[in-house]
N, CA, C and O atoms as a MOPAC input file, in Angstrom:
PM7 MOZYME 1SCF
protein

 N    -40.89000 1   -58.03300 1    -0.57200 1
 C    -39.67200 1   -57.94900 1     0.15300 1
 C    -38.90000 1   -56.69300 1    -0.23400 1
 O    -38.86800 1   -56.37200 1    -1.42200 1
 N    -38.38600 1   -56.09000 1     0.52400 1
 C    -37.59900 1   -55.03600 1     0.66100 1
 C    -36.19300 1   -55.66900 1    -0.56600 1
 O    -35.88500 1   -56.85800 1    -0.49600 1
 N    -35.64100 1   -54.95800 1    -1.35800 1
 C    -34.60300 1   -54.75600 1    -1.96300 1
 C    -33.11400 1   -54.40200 1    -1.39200 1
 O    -33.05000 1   -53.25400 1    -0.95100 1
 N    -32.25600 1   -54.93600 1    -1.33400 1
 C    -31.03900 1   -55.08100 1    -0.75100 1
 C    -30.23400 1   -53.68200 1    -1.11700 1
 O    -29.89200 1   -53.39600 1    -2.26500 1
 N    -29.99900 1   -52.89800 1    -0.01500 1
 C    -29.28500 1   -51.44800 1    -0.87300 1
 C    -27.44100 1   -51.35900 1    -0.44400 1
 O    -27.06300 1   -50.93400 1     0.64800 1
 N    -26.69700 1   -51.73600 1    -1.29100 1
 C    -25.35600 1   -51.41400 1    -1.49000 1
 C    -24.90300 1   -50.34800 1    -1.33800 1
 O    -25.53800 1   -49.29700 1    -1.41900 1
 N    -23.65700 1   -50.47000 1    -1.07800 1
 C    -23.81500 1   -48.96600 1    -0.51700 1
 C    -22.20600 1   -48.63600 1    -1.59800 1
 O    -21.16600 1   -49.29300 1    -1.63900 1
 N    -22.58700 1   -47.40900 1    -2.32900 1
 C    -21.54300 1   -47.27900 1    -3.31000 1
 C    -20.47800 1   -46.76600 1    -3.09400 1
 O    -20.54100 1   -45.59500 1    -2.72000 1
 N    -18.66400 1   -47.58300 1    -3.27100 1
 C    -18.23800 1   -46.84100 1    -2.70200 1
 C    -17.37900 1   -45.74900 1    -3.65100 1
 O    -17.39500 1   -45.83700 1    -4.87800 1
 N    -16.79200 1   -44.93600 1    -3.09100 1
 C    -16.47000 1   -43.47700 1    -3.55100 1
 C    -14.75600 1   -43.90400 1    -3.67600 1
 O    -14.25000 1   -44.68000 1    -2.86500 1
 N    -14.12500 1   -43.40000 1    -4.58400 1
 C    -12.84700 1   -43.64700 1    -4.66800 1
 C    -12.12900 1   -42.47700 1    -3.91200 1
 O    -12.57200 1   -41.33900 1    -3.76100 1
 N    -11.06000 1   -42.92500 1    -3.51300 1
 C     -9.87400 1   -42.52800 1    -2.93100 1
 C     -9.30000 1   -41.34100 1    -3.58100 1
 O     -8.72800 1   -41.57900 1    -4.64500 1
 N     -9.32300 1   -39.92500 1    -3.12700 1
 C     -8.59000 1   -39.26300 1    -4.25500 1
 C     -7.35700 1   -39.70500 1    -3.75300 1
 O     -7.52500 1   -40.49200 1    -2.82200 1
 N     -5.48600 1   -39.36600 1    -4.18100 1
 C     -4.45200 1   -39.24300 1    -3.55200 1
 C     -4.30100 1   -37.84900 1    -2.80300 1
 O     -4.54000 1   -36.72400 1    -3.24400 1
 N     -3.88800 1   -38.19200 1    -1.68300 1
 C     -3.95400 1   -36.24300 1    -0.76000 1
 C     -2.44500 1   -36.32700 1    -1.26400 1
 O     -1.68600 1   -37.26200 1    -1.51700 1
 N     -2.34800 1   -34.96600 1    -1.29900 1
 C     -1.16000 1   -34.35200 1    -1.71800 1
 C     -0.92300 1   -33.59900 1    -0.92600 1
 O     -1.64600 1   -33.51800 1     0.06700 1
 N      0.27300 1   -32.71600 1    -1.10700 1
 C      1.57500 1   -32.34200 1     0.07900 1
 C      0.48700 1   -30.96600 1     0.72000 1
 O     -0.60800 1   -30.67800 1     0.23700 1
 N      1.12200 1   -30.30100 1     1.85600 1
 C      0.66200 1   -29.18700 1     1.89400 1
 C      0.39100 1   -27.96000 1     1.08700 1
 O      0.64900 1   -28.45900 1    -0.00800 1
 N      0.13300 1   -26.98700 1     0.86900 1
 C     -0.51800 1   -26.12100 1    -0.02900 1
 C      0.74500 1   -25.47900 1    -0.61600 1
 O      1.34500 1   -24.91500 1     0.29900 1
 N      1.41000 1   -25.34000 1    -1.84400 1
 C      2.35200 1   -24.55500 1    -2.08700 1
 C      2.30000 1   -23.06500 1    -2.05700 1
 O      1.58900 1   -22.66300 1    -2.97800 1
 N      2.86400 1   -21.96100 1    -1.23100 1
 C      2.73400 1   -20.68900 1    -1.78100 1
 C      2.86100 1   -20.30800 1    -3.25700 1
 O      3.43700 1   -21.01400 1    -4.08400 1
 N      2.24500 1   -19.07000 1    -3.53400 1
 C      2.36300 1   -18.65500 1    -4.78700 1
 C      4.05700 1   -18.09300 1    -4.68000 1
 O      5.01700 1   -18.42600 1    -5.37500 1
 N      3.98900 1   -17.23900 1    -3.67000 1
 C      5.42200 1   -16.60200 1    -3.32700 1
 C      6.58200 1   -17.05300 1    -3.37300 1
 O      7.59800 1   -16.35900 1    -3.33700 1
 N      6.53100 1   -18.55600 1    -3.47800 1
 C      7.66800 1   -19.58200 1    -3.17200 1
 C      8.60900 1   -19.30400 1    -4.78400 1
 O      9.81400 1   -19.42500 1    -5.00400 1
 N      7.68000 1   -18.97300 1    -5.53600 1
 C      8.36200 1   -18.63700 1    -7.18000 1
 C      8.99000 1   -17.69700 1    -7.37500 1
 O      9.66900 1   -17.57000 1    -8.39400 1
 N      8.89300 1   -16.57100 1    -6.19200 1
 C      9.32300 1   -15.39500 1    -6.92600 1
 C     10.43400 1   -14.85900 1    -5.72500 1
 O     11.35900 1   -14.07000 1    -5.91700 1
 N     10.09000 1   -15.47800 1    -4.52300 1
 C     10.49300 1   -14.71500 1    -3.20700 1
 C     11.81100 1   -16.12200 1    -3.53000 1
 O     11.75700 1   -17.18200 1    -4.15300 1
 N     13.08600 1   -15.30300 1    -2.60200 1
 C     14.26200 1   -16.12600 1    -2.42800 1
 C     14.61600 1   -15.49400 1    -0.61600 1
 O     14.01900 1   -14.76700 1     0.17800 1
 N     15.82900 1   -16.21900 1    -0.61600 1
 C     16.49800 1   -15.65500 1     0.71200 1
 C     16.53200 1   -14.45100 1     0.85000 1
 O     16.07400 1   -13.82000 1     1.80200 1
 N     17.27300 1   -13.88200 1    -0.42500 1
 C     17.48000 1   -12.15500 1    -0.44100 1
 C     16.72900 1   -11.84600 1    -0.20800 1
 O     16.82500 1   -11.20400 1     0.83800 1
 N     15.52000 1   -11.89700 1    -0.69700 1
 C     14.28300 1   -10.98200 1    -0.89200 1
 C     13.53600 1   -10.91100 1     0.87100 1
 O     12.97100 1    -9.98300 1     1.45000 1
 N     13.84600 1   -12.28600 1     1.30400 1
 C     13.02800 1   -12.29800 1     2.95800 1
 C     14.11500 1   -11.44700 1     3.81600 1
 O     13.66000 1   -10.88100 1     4.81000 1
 N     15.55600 1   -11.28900 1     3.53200 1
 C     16.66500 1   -10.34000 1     3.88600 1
 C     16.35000 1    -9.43500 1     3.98200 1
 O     15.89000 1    -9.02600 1     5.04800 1
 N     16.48400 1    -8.45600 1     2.55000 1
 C     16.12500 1    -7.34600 1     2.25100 1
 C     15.26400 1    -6.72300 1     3.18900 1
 O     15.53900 1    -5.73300 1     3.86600 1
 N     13.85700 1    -7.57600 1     3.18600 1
 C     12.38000 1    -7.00900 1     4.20500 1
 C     12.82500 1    -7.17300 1     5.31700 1
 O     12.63000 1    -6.14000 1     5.95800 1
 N     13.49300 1    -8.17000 1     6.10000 1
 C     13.29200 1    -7.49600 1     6.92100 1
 C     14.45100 1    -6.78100 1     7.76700 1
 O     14.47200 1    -6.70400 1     8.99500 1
 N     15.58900 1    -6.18000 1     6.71600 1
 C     16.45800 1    -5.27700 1     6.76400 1
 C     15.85200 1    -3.94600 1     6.84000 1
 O     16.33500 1    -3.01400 1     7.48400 1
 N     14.50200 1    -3.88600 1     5.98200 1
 C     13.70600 1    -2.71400 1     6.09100 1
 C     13.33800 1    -2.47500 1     7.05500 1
 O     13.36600 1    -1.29800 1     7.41400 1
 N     12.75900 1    -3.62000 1     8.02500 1
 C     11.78900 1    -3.34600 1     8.94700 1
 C     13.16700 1    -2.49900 1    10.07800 1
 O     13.08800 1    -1.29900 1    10.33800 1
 N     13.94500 1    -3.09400 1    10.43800 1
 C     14.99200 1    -3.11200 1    11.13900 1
 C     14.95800 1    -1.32100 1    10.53600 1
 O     14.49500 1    -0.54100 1    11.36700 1
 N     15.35200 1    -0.78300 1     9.37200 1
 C     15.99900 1     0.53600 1     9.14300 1
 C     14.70000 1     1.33500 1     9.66700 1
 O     14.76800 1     2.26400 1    10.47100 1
 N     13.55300 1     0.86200 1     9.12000 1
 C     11.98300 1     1.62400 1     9.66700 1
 C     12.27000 1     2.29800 1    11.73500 1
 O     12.34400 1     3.27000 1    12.48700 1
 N     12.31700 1     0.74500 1    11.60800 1
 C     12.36100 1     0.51800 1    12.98600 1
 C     13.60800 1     1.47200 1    14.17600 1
 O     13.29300 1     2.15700 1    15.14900 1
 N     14.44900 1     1.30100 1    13.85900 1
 C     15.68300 1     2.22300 1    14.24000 1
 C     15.89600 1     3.77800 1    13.97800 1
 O     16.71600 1     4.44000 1    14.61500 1
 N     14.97200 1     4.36700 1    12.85000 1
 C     14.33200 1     5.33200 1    12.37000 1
 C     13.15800 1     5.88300 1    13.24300 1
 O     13.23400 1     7.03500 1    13.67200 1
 N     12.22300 1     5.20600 1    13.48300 1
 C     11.14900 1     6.06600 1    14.80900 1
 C     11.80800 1     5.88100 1    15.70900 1
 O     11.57100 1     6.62300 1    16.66200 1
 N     12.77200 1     4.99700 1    15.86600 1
 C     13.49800 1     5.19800 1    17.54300 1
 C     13.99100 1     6.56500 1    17.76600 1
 O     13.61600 1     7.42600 1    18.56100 1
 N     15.02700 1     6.56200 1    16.77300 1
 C     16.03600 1     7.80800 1    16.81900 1
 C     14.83900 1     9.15000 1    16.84600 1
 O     14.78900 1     9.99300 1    17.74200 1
 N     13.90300 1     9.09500 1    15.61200 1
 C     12.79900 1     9.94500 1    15.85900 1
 C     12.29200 1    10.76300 1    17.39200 1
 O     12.00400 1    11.93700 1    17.62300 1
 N     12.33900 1     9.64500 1    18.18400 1
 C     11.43500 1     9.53400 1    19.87500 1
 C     12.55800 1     9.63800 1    20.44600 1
 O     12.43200 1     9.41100 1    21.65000 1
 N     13.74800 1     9.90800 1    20.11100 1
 C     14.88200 1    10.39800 1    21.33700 1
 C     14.42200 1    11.99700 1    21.92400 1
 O     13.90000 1    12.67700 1    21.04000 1
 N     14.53300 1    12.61900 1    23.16300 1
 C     14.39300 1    13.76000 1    23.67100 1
 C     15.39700 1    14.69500 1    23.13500 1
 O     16.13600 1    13.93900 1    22.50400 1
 N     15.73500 1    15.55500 1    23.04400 1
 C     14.72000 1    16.67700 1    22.43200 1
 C     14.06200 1    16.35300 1    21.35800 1
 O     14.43900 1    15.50200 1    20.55400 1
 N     12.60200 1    17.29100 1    21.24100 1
 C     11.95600 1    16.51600 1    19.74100 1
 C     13.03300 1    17.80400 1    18.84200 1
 O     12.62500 1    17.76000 1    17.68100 1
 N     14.01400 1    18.71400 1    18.91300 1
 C     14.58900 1    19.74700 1    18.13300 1
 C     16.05200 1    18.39200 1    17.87300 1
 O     16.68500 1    18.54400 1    16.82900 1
 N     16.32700 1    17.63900 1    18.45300 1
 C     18.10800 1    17.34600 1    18.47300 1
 C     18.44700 1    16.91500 1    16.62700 1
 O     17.60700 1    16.48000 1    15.83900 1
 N     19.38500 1    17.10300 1    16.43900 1
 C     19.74500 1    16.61000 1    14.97400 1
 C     19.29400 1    15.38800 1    14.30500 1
 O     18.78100 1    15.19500 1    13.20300 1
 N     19.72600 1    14.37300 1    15.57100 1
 C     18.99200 1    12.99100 1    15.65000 1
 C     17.71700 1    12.81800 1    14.53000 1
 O     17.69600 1    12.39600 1    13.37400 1
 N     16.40900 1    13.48300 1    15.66500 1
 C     15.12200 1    13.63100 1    15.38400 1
 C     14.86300 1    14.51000 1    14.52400 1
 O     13.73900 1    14.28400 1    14.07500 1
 N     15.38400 1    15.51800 1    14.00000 1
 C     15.07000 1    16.57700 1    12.84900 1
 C     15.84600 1    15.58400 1    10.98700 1
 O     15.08200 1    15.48400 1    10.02600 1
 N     17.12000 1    15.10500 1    10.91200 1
 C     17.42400 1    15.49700 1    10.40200 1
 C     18.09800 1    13.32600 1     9.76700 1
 O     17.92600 1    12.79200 1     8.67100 1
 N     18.78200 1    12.75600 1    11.01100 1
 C     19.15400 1    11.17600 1    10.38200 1
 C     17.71500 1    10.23700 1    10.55100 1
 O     17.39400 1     9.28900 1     9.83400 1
 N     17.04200 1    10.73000 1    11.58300 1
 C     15.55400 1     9.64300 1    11.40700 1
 C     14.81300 1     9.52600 1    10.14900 1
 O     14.09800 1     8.55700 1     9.89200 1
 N     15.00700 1    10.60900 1     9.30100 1
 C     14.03400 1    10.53000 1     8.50200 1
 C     14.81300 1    10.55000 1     7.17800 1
 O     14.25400 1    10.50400 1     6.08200 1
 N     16.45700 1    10.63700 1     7.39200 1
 C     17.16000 1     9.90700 1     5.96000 1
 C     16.76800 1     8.11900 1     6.08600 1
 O     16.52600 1     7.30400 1     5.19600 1
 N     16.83000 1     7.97500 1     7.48000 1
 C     16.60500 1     6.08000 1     7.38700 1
 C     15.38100 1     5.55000 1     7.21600 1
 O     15.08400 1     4.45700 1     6.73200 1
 N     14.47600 1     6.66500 1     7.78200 1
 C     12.74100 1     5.86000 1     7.13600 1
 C     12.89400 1     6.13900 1     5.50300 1
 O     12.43800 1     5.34300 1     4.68200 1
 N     13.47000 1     7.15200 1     5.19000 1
 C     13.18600 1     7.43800 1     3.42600 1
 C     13.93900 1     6.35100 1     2.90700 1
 O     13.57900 1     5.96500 1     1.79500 1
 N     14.90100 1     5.75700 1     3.44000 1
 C     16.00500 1     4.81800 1     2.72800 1
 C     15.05800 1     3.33800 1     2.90400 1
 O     14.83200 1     2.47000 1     2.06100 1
 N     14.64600 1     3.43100 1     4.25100 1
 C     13.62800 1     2.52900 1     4.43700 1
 C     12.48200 1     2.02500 1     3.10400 1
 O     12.40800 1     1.28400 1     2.12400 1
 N     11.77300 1     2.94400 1     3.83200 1
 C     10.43100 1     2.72100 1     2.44000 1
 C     10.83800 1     3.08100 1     1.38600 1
 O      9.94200 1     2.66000 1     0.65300 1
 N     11.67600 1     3.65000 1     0.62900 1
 C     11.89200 1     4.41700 1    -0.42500 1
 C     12.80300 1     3.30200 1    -1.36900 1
 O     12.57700 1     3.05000 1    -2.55300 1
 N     13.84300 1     2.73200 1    -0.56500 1
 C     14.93000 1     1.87500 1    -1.64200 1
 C     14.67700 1     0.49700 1    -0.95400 1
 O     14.62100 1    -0.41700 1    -1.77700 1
 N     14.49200 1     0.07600 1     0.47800 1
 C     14.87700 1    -1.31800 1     0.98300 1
 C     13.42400 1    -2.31600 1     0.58300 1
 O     13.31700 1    -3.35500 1    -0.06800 1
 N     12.56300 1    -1.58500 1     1.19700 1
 C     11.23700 1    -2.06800 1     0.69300 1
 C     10.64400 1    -2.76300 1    -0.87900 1
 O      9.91400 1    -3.69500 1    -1.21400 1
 N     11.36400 1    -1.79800 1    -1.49100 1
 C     10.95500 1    -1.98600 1    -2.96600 1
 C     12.32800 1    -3.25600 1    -3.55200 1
 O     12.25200 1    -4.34200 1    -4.12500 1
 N     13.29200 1    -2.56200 1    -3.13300 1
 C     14.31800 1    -3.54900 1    -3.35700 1
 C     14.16900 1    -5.03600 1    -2.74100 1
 O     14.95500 1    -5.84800 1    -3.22800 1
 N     13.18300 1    -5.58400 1    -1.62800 1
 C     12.99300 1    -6.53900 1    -1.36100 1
 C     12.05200 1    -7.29300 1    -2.38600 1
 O     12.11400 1    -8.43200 1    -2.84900 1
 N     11.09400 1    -6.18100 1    -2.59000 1
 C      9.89500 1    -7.04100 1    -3.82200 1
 C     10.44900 1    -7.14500 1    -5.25400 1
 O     10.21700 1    -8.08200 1    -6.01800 1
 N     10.99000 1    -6.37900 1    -5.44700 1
 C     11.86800 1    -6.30200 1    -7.30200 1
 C     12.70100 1    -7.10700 1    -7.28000 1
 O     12.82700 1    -7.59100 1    -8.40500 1
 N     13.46700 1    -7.59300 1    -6.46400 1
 C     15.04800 1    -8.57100 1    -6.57400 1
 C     14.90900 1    -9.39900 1    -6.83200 1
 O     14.42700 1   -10.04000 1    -5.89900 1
 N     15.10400 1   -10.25400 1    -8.11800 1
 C     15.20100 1   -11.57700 1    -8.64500 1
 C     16.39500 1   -11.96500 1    -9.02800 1
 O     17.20000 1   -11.18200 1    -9.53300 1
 N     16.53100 1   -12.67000 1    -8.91400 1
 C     18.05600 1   -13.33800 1    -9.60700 1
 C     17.71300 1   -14.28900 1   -11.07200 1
 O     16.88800 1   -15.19800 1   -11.17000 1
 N     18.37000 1   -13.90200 1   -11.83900 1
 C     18.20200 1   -14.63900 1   -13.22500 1
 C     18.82600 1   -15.94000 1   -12.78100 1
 O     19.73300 1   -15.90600 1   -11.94900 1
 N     18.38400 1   -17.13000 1   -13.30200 1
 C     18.39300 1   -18.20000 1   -13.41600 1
 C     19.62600 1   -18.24700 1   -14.57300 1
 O     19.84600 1   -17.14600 1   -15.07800 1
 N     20.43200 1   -19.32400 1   -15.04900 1
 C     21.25500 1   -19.90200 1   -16.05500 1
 C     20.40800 1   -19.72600 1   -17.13500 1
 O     20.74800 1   -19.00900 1   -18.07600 1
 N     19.23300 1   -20.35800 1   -17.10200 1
 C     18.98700 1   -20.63500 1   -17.99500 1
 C     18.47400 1   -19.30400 1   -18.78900 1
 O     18.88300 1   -19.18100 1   -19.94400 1
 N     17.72800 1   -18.43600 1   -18.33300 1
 C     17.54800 1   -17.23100 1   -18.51600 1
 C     18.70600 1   -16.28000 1   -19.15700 1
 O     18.70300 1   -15.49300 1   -20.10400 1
 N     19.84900 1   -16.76200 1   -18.08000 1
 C     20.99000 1   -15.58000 1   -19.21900 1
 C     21.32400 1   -15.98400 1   -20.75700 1
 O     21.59100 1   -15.20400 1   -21.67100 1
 N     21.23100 1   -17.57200 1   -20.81800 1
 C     21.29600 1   -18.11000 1   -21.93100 1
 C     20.53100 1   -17.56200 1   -23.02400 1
 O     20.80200 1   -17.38500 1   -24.21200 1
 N     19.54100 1   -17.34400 1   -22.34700 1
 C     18.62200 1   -17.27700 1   -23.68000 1
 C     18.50600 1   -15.70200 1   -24.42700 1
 O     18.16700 1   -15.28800 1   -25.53600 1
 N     19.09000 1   -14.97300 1   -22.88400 1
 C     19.28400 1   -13.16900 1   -23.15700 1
 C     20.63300 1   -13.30000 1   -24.07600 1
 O     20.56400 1   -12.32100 1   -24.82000 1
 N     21.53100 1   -13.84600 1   -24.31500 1
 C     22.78400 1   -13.61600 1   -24.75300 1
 C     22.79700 1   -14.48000 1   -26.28500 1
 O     23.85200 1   -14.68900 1   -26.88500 1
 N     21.77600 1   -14.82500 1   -26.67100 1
 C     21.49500 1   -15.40200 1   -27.74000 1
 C     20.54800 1   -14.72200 1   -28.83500 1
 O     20.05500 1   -15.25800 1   -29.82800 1
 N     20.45400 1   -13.74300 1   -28.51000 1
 C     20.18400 1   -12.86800 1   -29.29900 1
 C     20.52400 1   -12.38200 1   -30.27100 1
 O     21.68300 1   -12.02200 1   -30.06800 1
 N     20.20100 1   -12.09800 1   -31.36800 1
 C     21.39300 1   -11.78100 1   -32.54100 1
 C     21.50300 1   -10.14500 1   -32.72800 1
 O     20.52600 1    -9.75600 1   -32.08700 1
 N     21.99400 1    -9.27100 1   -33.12300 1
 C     21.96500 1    -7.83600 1   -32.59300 1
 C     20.94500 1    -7.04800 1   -33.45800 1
 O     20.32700 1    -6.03800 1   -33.12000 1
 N     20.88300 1    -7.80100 1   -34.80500 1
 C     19.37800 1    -7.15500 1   -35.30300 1
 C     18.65600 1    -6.85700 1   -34.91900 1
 O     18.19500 1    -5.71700 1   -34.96000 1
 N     18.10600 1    -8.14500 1   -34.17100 1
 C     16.37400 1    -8.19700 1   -33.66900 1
 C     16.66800 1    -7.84300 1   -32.28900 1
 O     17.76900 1    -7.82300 1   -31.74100 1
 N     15.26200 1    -7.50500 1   -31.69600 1
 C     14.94800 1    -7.43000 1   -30.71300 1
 C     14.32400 1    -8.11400 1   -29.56200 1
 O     14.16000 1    -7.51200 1   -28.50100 1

């Protein structure tokens, strides 16, 4: 006679929430601000760029102070900006002036 085959069962993992970003730790409001304050200065920057004449002051001379302000300070200032936490200043101001 054939042997009776059970069939084994497999446990349940628990599903858990959707996937957390890594970014969620480091990125805040400001920081999604900032970018896309950049994009906006980028953006308003090739406009003025593409105004007619390609000689006018416009296009020679403010398009390309706002792309440099652009990529140069807004960009970077979106990825660097953190805000210290409480608990963090605490621990900077507890320092004793000896050490380092």
């Amino acid at each position: 006679m054939a042997k009776k085959v059970t069939k084994k069962s497999f446990r349940k993992t628990k599903k858990t929430a959707a996937p957390v970003s890594p970014f969620s730790i480091y990125w805040s409001k400001q920081n999604y601000y900032l970018l896309f304050l950049g994009f906006a200065v980028i953006i308003l920057g090739f406009y003025l760029m593409s105004i007619d004449p390609w000689d006018s002051f416009s296009s020679l001379v403010i398009s390309p102070i706002f792309l440099m302000l652009g990529y140069i300070l807004i960009f970077p200032a979106s990825i660097f900006f953190r805000r210290k936490n409480k608990k963090e200043n605490s621990k900077d101001t507890n320092i004793d002036p000896g050490k380092s």
